[in-house]
DRENMIZA-547128 format. One record per residue (C-alpha): residue number from 1; residue in three letters; y, z, x. Coordinates in nm, 3 decimals, always signed. Layout:
   num   residuo     north        up      east
   NUM       Ala         Y         Z         X
...
// end
This chain:
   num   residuo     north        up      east
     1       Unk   +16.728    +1.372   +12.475
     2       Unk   +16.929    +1.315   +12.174
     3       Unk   +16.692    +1.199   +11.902
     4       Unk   +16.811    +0.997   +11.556
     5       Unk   +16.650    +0.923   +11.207
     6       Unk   +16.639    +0.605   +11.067
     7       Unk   +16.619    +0.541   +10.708
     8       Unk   +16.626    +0.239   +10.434
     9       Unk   +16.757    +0.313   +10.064
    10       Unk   +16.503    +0.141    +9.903
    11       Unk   +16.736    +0.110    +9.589
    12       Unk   +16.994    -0.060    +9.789
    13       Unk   +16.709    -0.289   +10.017
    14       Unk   +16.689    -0.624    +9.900
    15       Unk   +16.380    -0.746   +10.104
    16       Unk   +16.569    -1.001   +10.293
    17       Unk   +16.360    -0.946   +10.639
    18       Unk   +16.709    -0.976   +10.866
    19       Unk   +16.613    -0.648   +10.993
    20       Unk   +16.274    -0.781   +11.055
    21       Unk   +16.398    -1.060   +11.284
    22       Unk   +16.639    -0.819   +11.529
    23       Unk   +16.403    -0.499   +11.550
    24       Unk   +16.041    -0.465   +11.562
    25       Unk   +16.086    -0.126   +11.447
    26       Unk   +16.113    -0.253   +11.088
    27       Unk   +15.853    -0.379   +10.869
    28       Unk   +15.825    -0.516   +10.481
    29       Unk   +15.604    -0.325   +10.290
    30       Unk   +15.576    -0.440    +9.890
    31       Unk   +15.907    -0.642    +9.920
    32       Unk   +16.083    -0.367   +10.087
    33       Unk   +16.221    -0.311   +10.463
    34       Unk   +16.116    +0.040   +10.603
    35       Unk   +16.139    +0.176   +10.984
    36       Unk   +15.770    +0.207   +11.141
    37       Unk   +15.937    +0.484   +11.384
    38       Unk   +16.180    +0.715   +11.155
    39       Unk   +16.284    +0.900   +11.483
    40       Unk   +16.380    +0.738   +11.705
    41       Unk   +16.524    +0.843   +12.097
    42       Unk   +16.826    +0.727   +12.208
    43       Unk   +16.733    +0.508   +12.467
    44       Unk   +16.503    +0.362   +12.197
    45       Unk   +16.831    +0.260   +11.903
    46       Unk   +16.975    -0.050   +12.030
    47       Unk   +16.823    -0.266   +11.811
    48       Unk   +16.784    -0.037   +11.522
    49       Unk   +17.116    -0.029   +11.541
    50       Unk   +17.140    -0.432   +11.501
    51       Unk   +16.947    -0.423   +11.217
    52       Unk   +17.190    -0.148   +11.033
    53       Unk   +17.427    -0.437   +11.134
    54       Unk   +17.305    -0.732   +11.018
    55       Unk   +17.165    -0.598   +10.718
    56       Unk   +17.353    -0.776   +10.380
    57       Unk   +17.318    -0.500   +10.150
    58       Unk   +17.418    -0.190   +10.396
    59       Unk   +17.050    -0.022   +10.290
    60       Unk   +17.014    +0.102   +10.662
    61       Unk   +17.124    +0.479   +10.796
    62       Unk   +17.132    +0.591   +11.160
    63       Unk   +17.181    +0.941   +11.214
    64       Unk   +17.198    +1.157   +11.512
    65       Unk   +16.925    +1.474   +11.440
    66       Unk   +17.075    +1.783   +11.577
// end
């Protein structure tokens, strides 16, 4: 199963929570979005993928691991 990581560049994140409201796979932490799964299967990414998305600032990566 193809397996991908899932990161927020906390320089870039502006705390805005959108991510919050389309994946439960994100969570704020000290004003800050990060993924409570960094890996993440395939059949898992839809809506990490939503939240790359709809996030204002473009501080969400999805990456295929190899």
């Amino acid at each position: 199963m193809i397996k991908f990581k899932v990161e927020v560049n906390q320089n870039k994140c502006i705390g805005c929570g959108a991510c919050t409201t389309v994946c439960d796979n994100f969570k704020l932490v000290n004003g800050k979005s990060q993924p409570k799964q960094k890996v993440v299967p395939e059949n898992k990414l839809e809506c990490d993928l939503k939240a790359k998305q709809i996030c204002p600032v473009k501080a969400i990566s999805v990456t295929e691991i190899r």
